[in-house]
Every structure is written in structure tokens, then in C-alpha cells.
C-alpha positions in Angstrom: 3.9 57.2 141.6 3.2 60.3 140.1 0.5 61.0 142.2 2.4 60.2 145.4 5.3 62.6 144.2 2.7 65.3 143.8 1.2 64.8 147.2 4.5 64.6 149.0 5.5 68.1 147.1 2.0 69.6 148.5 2.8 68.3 152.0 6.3 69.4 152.2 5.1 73.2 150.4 2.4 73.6 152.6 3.5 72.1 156.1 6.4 74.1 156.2 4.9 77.2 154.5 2.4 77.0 157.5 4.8 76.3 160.1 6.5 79.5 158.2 3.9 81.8 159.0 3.7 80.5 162.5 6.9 81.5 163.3 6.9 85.0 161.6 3.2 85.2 164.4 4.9 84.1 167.0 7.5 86.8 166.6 4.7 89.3 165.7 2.9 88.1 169.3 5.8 90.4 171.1 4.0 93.3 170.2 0.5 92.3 171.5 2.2 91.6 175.2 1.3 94.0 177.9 -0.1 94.2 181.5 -3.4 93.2 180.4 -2.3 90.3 177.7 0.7 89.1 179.1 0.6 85.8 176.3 -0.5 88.6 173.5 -2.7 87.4 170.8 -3.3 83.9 173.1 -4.9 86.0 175.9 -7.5 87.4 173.5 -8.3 83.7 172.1 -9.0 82.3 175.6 -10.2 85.7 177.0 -13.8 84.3 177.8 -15.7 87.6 178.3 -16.3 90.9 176.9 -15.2 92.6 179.3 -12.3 91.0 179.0 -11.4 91.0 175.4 -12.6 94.7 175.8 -9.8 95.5 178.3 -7.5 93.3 175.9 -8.1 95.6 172.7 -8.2 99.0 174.7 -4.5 98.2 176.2 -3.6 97.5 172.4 -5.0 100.6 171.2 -3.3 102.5 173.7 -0.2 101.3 172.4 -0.9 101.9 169.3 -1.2 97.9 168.1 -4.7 97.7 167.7 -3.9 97.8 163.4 -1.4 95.4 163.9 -3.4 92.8 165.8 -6.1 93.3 162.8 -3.8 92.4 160.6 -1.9 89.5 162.9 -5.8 87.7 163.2 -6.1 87.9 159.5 -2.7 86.5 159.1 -4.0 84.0 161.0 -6.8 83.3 159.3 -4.1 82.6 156.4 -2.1 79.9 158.3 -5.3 77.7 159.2 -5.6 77.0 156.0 -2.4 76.6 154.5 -0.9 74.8 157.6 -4.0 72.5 157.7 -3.7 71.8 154.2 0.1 70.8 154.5 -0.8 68.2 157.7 -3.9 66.9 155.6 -1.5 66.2 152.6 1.1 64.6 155.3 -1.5 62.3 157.2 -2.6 60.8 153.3 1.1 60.7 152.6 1.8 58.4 155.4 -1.8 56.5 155.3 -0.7 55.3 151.6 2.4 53.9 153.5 3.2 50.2 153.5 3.9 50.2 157.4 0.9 49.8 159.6 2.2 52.3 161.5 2.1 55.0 159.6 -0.9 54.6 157.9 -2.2 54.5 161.9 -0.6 57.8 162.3 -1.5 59.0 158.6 -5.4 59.0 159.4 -4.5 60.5 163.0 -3.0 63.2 161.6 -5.3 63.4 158.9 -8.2 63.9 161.6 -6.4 66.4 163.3 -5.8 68.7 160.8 -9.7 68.4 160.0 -9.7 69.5 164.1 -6.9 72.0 163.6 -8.9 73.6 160.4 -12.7 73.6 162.2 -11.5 74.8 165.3 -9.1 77.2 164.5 -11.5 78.6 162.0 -13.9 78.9 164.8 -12.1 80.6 167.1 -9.9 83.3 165.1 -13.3 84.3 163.1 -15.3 84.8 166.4 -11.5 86.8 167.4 -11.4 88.8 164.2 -15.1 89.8 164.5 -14.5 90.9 167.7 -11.3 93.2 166.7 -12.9 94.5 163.6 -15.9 96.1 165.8 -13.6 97.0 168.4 -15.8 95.3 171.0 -16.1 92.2 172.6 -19.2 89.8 172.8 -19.5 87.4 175.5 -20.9 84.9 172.7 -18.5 85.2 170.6 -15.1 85.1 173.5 -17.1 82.0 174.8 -17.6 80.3 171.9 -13.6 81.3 171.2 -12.0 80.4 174.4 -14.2 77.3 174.0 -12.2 75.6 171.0 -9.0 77.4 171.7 -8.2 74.1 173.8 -9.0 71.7 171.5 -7.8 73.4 168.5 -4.2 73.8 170.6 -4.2 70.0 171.4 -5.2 69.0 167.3 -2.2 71.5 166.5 -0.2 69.3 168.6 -0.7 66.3 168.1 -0.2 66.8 164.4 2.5 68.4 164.6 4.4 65.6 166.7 2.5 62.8 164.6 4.1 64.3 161.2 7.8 64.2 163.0 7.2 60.9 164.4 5.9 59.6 161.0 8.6 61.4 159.2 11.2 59.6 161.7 9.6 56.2 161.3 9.6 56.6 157.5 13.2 57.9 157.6 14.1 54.7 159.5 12.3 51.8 157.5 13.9 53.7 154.1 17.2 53.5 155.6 16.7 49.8 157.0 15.9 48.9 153.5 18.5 50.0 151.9 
């Protein structure tokens, strides 16, 4: 019991503290949005090309962002883990469930955040290499704009599998009552 009580305080500190951090990037994102990257940061993960994440990080340096984004990919690099941790704790809170259900949806969302973590790591550290030189490499915005997808879709379907688990659970405790 203990031990559930434990997880359950690691899923709730760490889900939320990720989704925390999400929303203080996605308000941070406003300042990366320009003629050139008109979805900010996103345009950068999926730009594909040198030349295109070169054009991305010359438009930021001409207005005078180029710091902030840095430091916005390196927050990043903070939320991966923490958020991924948090929907990892949730999926093995809701696999130790008694309802079939949820222990289906607690190894789904268990495997996504293992997607969500890989993926993500993948992509932002082939980003953040890129920003720190200043200069883009096709092999590296490939191999970016490549799991951007996939990491996006694992983000997703986490997300929604931890709100539909929490909704089930939710229900069945109240039914029981």
C-alpha cells in the first residue's frame, strides 16, 4: 500500500510538474514566431534541412532570440524527462489496477512515455546541437524532423490515455462507494 501511495505521489509530482513546464514553453514559443518560423520552436524541430534551420536561427538572431531559444531547447531537454517520468509512474499506477481496463491503458501509457522519452530525446539533442553551433546539419534536421512525428503522436496518446484512465478510475471508485 505504501508503495502504491508513493508511486501515485511520483506520478501526480511529476505529470503535472511536466505538463507545468510545457505550458510556461508553450508561452515562451511566442517569442520564437516570425516570417520564417511561423509555429516557433516547432518549425525548427520539423525543419528538415540546413538550410532551413539555418534561415530559422538567423531570423531569431536578428531578433535578438537566438539566447532565448538556447535556453528554451535546454528547458526542453528538462521536460522530457520529468514529464516522461510522471506518464511512466501513471501507466504502472493504473497497470497495478484491478480493472482490465486500466491495466490495458497502464502498459499503453507506460510504452508511450518510453516513445515520448527516446524520441523526444532524439530530436531536441540533434535541435540543441544545432543551436549551440549556430548551424544547421542536414543529418542532424533529418534525423530531427524524423521523430518529431512520432514523438508528437506518443505525447498524445499519453496524455489522453492518463485522462481517460484517470476518468475510468474516478468512475469505478465512485461506483464502489
Amino acid at each position: 500500500m505504501n508503495e502504491e501511495r508513493t508511486l501515485e505521489r511520483k506520478f501526480w509530482r511529476f505529470w503535472l510538474g511536466g505538463l507545468l513546464i510545457l505550458a510556461v514553453m508553450v508561452v515562451m514559443n511566442s517569442w520564437f514566431v516570425n516570417d520564417v518560423s511561423p509555429w516557433g520552436i516547432r518549425d525548427h524541430q520539423s525543419a528538415g534541412s540546413a538550410a532551413r534551420v539555418d534561415a530559422i536561427q538567423a531570423a531569431w538572431q536578428a531578433a535578438g532570440v537566438m539566447d532565448l531559444a538556447r535556453w528554451a531547447i535546454a528547458l526542453d531537454l528538462v521536460y522530457i524527462a520529468v514529464y516522461s517520468f510522471g506518464a511512466y509512474c501513471g501507466g504502472r499506477m493504473f497497470r497495478a489496477a484491478g480493472a482490465p481496463v486500466l491495466r490495458r491503458l497502464g502498459w499503453m501509457i507506460m510504452a508511450a512515455a518510453i516513445v515520448v522519452f527516446v524520441g523526444d530525446y532524439i530530436e531536441t539533442i540533434c535541435q540543441f546541437i544545432q543551436a549551440l553551433r549556430f548551424a544547421g546539419d542536414d543529418g542532424l534536421a533529418e534525423i530531427a524532423a524524423a521523430a518529431q512525428p512520432i514523438k508528437s503522436t506518443a505525447f498524445l496518446i499519453s496524455l489522453l490515455g492518463i485522462m481517460v484512465a484517470l476518468f475510468i478510475r474516478r468512475r469505478a471508485r465512485r461506483s464502489a462507494r
